[in-house]
N, C-alpha and C positions, 0 to 999 in steps of 0.2 A: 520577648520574642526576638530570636536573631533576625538582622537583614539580612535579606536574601542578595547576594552579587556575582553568584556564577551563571553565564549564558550557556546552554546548552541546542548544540547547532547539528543538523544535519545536511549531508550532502550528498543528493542522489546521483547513480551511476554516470549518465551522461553528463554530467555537468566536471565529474570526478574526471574526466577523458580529456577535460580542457581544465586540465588544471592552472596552466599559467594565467589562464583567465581568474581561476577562483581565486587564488594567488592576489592577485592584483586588486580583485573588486570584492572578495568574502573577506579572508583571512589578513591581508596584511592593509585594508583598505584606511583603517585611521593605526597609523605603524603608534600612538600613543596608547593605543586601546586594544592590546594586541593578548595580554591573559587573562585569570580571571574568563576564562572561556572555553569549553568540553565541543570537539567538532567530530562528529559523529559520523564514517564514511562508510557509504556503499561500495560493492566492487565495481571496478571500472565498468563503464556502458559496454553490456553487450556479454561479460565475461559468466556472469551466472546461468545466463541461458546454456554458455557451453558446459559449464560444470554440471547444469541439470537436466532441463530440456528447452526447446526455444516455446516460449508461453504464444507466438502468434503462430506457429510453425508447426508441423511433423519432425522437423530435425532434431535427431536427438539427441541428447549430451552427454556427458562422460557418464553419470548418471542411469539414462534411461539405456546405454549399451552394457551396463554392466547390469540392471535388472534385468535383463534380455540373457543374462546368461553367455554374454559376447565377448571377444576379447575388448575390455577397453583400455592397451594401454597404448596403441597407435596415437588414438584419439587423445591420452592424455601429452601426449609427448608434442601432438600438436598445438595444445592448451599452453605446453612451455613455451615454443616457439612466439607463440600470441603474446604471452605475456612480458617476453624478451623484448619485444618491438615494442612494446608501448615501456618500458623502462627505458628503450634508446632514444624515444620520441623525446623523455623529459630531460634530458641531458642537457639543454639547450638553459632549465633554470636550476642546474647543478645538482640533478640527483647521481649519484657515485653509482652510475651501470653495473660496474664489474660487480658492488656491493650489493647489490641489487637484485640482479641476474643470479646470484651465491644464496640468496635467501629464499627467492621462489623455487631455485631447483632444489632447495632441502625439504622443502614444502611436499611439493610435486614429487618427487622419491619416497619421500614416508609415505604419500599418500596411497602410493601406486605400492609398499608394502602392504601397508594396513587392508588394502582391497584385496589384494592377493591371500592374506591372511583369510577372511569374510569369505574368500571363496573354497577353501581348504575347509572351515567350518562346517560351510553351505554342504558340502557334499562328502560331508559326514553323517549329515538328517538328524543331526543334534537339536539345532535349531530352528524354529519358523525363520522362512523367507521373508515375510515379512518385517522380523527383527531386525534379520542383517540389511534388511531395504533399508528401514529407517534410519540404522546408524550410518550407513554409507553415505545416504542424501546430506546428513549432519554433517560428516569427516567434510564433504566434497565442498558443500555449502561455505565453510569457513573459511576456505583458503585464499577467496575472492577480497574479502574485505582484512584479511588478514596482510596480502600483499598492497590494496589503496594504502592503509594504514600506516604501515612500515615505507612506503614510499614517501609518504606525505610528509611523517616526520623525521626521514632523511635529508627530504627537499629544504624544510625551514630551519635546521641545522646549518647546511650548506651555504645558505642566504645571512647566516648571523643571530642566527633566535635559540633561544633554549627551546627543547622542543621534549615532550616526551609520549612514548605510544605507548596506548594499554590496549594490551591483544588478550581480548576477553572469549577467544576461542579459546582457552587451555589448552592448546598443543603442550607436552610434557607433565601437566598437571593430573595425577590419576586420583585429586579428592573429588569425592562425590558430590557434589557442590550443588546445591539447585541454583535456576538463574540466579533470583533474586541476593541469593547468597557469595554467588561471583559477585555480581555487582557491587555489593558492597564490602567484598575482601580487598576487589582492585584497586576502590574510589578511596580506604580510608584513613591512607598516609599521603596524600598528593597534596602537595604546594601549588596549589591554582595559582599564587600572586606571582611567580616566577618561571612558569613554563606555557605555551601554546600545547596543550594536551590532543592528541588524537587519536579517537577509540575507534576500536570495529564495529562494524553493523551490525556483526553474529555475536550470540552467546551463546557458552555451552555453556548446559544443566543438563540434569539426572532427568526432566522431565522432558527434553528434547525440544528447541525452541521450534523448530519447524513441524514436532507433532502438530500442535495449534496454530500457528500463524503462518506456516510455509511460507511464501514468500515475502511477505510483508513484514519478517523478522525484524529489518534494517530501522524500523521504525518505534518495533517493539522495544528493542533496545537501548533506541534514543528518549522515549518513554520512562523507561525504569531508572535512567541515569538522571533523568531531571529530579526525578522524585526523588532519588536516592541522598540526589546534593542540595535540594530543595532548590533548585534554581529561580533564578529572576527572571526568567523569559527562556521558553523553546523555541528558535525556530529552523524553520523547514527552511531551502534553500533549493529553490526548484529552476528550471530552465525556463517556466512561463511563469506568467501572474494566473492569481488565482480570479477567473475577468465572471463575468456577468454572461456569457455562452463560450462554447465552442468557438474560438476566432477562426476555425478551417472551415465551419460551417456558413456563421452569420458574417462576418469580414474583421481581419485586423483592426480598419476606419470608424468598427462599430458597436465594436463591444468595449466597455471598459471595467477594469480592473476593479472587484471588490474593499470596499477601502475597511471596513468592520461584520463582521458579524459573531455567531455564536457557536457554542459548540453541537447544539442542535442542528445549525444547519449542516456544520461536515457531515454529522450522521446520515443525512438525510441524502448528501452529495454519496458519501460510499456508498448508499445503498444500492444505487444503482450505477454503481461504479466509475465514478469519479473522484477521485481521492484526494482531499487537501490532509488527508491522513489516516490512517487504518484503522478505522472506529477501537479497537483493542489496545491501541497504542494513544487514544486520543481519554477513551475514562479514567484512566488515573492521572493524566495532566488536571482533565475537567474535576475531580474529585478532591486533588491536592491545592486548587485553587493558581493553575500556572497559568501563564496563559501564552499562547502560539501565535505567532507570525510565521506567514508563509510569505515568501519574498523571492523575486526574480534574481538569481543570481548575476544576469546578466545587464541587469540596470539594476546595482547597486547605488544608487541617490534614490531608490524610489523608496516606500516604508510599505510597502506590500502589503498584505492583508493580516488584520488583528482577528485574531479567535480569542472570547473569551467566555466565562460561562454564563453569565449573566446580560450582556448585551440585548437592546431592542432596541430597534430604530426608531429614530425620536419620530418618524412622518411613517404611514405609509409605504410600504415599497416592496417591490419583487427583485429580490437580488440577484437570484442566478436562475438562468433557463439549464438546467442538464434534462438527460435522459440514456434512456438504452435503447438500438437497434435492434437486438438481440436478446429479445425474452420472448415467454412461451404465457399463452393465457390456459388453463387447464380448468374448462367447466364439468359440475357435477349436478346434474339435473335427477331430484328421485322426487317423487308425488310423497314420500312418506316423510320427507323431510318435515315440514310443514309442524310446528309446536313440539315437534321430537326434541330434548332437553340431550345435549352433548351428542348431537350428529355430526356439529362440524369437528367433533375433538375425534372421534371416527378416523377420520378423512386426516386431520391432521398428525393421526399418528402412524399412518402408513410414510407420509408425508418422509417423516423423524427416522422411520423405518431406514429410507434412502436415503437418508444424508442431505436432504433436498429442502431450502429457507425458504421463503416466501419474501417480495419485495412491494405485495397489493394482493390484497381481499378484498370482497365487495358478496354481500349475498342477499336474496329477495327468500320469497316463501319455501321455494322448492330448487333452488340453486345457489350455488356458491361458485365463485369464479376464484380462481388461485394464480396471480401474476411471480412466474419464476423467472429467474437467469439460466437457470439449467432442464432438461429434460432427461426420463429414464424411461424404456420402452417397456419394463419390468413396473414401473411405478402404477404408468398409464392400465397394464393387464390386470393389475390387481385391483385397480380402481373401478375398472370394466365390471370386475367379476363381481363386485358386493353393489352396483349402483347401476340403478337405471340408465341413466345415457350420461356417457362422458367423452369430453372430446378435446384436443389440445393442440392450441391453433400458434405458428408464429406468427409474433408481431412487436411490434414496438411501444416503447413508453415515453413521454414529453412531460417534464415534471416543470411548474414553477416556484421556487422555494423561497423562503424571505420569514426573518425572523419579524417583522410585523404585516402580514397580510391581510390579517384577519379583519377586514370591513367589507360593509357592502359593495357589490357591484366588483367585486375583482375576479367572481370564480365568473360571472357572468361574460365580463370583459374577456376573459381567454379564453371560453367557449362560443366566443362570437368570434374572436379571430381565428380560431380555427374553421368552422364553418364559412366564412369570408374566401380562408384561402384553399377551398373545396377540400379539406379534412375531415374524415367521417371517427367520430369519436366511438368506440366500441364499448370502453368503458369508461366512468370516473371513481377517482378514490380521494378521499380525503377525511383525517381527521375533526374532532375537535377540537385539537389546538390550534389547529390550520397554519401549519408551518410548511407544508406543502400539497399542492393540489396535483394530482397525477390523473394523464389523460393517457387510456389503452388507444392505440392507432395503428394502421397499416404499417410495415414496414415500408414502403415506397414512399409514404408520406412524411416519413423521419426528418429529413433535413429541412421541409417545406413546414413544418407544424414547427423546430426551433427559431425559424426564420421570423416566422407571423408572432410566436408567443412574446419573441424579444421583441419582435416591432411594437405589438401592442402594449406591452409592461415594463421597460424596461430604458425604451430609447425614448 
């Protein structure tokens, strides 16, 4: 069996924004221990939203003006301008501007051909719109992590380091390539022992990375690269610790930082959106036997948190309180339910119909309760029409997770502290492995029900 010795790292957008920080505390932090290392970058904080659309917002990006059928090349020209200023911001730890500024506007003109092209297409009626959406999202999508990249390994050039980027968007590359098969055309001549390597976050393939993971690509990526080079360790490299709550909700003074768990529990944290990493980017780490740390970029001494697949906790314990404000409970109440053999498979294929996952079920004789993140007003009508009474109420979820919970008296203990701190539980869910217990709640009681579960479990 070979030893495994290459680290494969990533680094998300905001933290890419203060690079001289990463600089100092990721990348050049032990200057003896500097190759032998794959560092995986998102586009700078803030830049993808422009190129697509803003994810907490209506504003829309180059992207959602060119689906619109609009002119979008104002909007791109202001993307250069953006992009200009954050290449002069890093002047300061020797990125070559001029070099710099010459590389994105080659970028940013092909791009603004290539779109001009998809619109002459467009309105010919040769093609679905559809089509050309989705390649456009892809062209646009690349450019982002294609200019961190090429920045990044100007910058450690400039500073004295051998440095080398692989820009695994194929701009000029017209092979049909699937991901997997970029991945390992780029990876399979490189000298790890003699360069700080820097890949982009994007990859083109024939199967289009953002058809399946749209935005969470950046991590896809860093996924397939560990695997590819069988690495010794991936890790994440985020702006926070990965802590035991929300520190905005329950207090910085009070949460603390996750020190080990498993890869069941990320699961269980995405599910309801909170991400120590993109469940689709975390099964072939957990499959290939790697294992993940996630680590505060910005308190580098600390050893942030281990994922690995096998982990339990030697006592006891409730490791993290998450949840969502923002889910929908969708009950299905019929009298005929009741010993009917695949009612619920019914219901769940209208479900499949929409596009629409499930994050908690719970069902009794003549009802089944369906906890989503999303709602469809189409979903809800057609549910209506085949089922006695159905109704779909917002509310919130308070989840406790911990890869050993499963003893007496713990689901007990946090449905006393919620009732203590006047929280009316609508629903419970949990399995039999009991890796996590989820409590349906009011939304007004959101932040009051994180408060009490960490108070009771956790502090």
């Amino acid at each position: 069996m070979s030893i495994r010795t290459i680290r494969v790292e990533k680094i998300g957008g905001t933290s890419m924004t203060k690079f001289d920080d990463i600089l100092k505390n990721v990348i050049l932090k032990d200057k003896s221990d500097v190759t032998d290392r794959i560092i995986v970058v998102s586009a700078y904080g803030g830049i993808t939203n422009e190129l697509l659309e803003h994810k907490k917002s209506d504003k829309p990006g180059v992207y959602t003006i060119f689906a619109q059928q609009k002119n979008f090349r104002p909007s791109l020209e202001e993307l250069k301008k953006k992009l200009f200023e954050i290449n002069h911001g890093f002047k300061n730890i020797k990125l070559d501007v001029e070099l710099a500024n010459q590389f994105i506007e080659e970028k940013i003109n092909k791009a603004s051909d290539y779109l001009s092209s998809m619109e002459d297409v467009l309105a010919s009626g040769y093609l679905k719109l559809t089509d050309i959406l989705l390649a456009a999202r892809e062209l646009l999508a690349s450019i982002g992590e294609s200019h961190s990249a090429f920045n990044s390994c100007e910058i450690l050039k400039a500073n004295g380091y051998k440095s080398l980027c692989v820009d695994l968007s194929g701009w000029g590359d017209h092979r049909n390539l699937t991901i997997n098969e970029r991945v390992k055309d780029c990876f399979k001549d490189i000298k790890y022992s003699e360069n700080i390597i820097f890949a982009t976050g994007y990859t083109k393939g024939v199967e289009g990375i953002m058809r399946e993971f749209d935005r969470g690509y950046s991590e896809v990526t860093f996924s397939k690269i560990a695997v590819e080079v069988k690495a010794k360790e991936a890790i994440i490299h985020k702006e926070y610790h990965l802590c035991s709550a929300d520190p905005n909700i329950v207090g910085k003074d009070v949460v603390s930082p996750v020190g080990k768990t498993n890869y069941d529990v990320a699961d269980q944290l995405a599910d309801v959106g909170m991400e120590a990493i993109h469940p689709k980017a975390a099964k072939p780490l957990e499959r290939d036997g790697i294992q993940l740390r996630v680590r505060n970029a910005f308190e580098p001494d600390h050893e942030g948190t281990l994922i690995t697949k096998d982990y339990i906790c030697p006592y006891q314990k409730t490791e993290i309180i998450a949840g969502s404000n923002e889910v929908y409970a969708v009950e299905v109440h019929d009298a005929g339910m009741v010993g009917e053999v695949g009612f619920d498979l019914n219901i769940m294929q209208i479900f499949a119909k929409y596009g629409i996952s499930y994050i908690g079920k719970s069902t009794n004789a003549n009802s089944i309760c369906i906890v989503t993140s999303v709602i469809n007003d189409d979903l809800i009508k057609e549910l209506s029409d085949k089922y006695e009474v159905v109704t779909a109420e917002p509310l919130a979820m308070v989840c406790a997770i911990g890869s050993n919970i499963a003893k007496p008296g713990v689901l007990a203990k946090a449905a006393g502290a919620l009732a203590d701190a006047k929280v009316n539980i609508v629903a419970i869910m949990q399995t039999t492995r009991q890796t996590n217990m989820q409590f349906v709640i009011q939304r007004e009681s959101f932040n009051i029900a994180i408060k009490a579960l960490h108070k009771a479990l956790c502090e």
